[in-house]
C-alpha positions in Angstrom: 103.9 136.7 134.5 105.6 139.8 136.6 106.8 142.4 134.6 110.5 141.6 135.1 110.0 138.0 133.9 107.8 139.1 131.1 110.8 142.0 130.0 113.3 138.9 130.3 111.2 136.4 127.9 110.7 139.0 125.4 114.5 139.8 125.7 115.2 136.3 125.4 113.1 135.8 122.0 114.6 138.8 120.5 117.9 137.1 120.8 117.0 134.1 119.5 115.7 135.7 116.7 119.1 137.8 116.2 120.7 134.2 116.8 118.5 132.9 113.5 118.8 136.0 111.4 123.0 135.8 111.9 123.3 131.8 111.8 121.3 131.8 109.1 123.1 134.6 107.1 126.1 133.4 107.8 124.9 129.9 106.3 124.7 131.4 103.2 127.2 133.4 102.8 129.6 130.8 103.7 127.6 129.0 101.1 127.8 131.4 98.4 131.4 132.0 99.1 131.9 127.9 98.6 133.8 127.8 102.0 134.5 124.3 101.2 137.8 123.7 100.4 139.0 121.8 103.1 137.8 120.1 106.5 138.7 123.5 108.7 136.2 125.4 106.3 133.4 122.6 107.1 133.9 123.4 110.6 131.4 126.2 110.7 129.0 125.2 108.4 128.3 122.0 110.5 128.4 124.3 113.9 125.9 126.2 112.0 123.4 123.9 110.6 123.4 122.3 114.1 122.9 125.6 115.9 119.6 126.1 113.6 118.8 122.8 114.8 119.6 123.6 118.6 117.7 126.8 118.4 115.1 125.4 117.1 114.7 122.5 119.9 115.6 125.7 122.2 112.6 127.7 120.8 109.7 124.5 120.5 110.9 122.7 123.7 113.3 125.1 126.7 114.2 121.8 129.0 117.2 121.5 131.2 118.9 119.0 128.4 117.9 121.4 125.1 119.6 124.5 127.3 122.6 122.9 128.1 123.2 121.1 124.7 122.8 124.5 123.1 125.3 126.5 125.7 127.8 123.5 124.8 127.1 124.6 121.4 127.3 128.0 121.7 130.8 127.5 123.4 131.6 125.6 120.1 131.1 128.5 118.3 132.9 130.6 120.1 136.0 128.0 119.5 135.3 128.1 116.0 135.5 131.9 115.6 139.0 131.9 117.6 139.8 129.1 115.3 138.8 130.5 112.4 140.9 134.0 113.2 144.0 132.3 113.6 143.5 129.8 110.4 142.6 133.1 108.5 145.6 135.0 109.7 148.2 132.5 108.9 146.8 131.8 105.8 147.2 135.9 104.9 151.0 135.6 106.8 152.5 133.3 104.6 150.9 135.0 101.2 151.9 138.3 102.4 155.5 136.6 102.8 155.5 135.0 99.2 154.6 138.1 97.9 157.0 140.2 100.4 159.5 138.1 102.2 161.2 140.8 103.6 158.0 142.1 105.4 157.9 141.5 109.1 156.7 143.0 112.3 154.2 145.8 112.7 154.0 145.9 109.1 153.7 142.2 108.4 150.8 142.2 111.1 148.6 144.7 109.7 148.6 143.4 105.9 148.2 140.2 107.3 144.9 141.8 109.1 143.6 143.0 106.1 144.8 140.5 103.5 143.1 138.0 101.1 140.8 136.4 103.3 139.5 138.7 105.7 140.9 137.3 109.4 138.5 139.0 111.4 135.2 137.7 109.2 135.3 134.5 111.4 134.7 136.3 114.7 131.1 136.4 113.3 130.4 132.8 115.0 132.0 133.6 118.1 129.5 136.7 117.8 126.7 134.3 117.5 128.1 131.7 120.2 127.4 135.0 122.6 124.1 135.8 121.5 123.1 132.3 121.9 125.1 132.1 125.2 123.2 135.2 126.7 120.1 133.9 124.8 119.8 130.8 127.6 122.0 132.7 130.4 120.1 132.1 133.6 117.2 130.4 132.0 114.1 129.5 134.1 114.3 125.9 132.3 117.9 125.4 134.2 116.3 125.8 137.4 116.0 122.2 139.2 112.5 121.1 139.1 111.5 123.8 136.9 108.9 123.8 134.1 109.3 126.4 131.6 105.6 127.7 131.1 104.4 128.4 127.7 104.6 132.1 128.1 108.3 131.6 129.3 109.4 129.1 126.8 112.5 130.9 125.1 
């Protein structure tokens, strides 16, 4: 293995290891914080427990069809973290607006921000949804005709 590619698999592991630490932590958390209460909140669990699963088949077995199932994924998360942000923000509008009905604007946009449920907390998947993006970007499994070699495998 050149140098270059040999920099680039190790860069590509180290991801994938960032992409497990965070999907993983984020599992739980969401777990411990019984994210459960309706279908929206399932929404990234699922992506999540799916992602360990694509990461995993990503990690053991780099083909053309594991890579592009997981980018699909990853593009998933991403949609889930915008999702999530405006679900969150809404939610934190209209109890700012029982609380304050008055409140509007600038005002109304910052409280909302920084309200009950935290709006920016679900940007951690789209977070992931990059790692694992960049993770694959380019891989030598995507190539047509290519093998990934053991040494090259994530």
């Amino acid at each position: 293995m050149q140098s270059g590619s040999r920099t680039l698999h190790w860069i590509r592991r180290a991801l994938l290891v960032l992409f497990f630490i965070g999907t993983v932590g984020l599992l739980v958390e969401l777990v411990l914080l019984e994210h459960i209460e309706s279908a929206w909140q399932w929404i990234p669990l699922a992506l999540l427990g799916v992602g360990l699963i694509s990461g995993s088949a990503v990690a053991v077995r780099p083909a053309r069809v594991t890579i592009r199932l997981h980018q699909s994924l990853m593009l998933l998360f991403l949609a889930s973290g915008l999702l999530g942000l405006v679900l969150h923000y809404r939610g934190n509008v209209e109890f700012e607006l029982e609380m304050y009905p008055s409140m509007k604007g600038l005002e109304l946009f910052w409280k909302s921000l920084g309200g009950a449920t935290p709006s920016l907390a679900p940007m951690a998947m789209a977070q992931l949804g990059l790692v694992g993006w960049i993770q694959v970007y380019r891989h030598p499994a995507l190539r047509r005709g290519a093998r990934a070699e053991p040494e090259e495998a994530t």
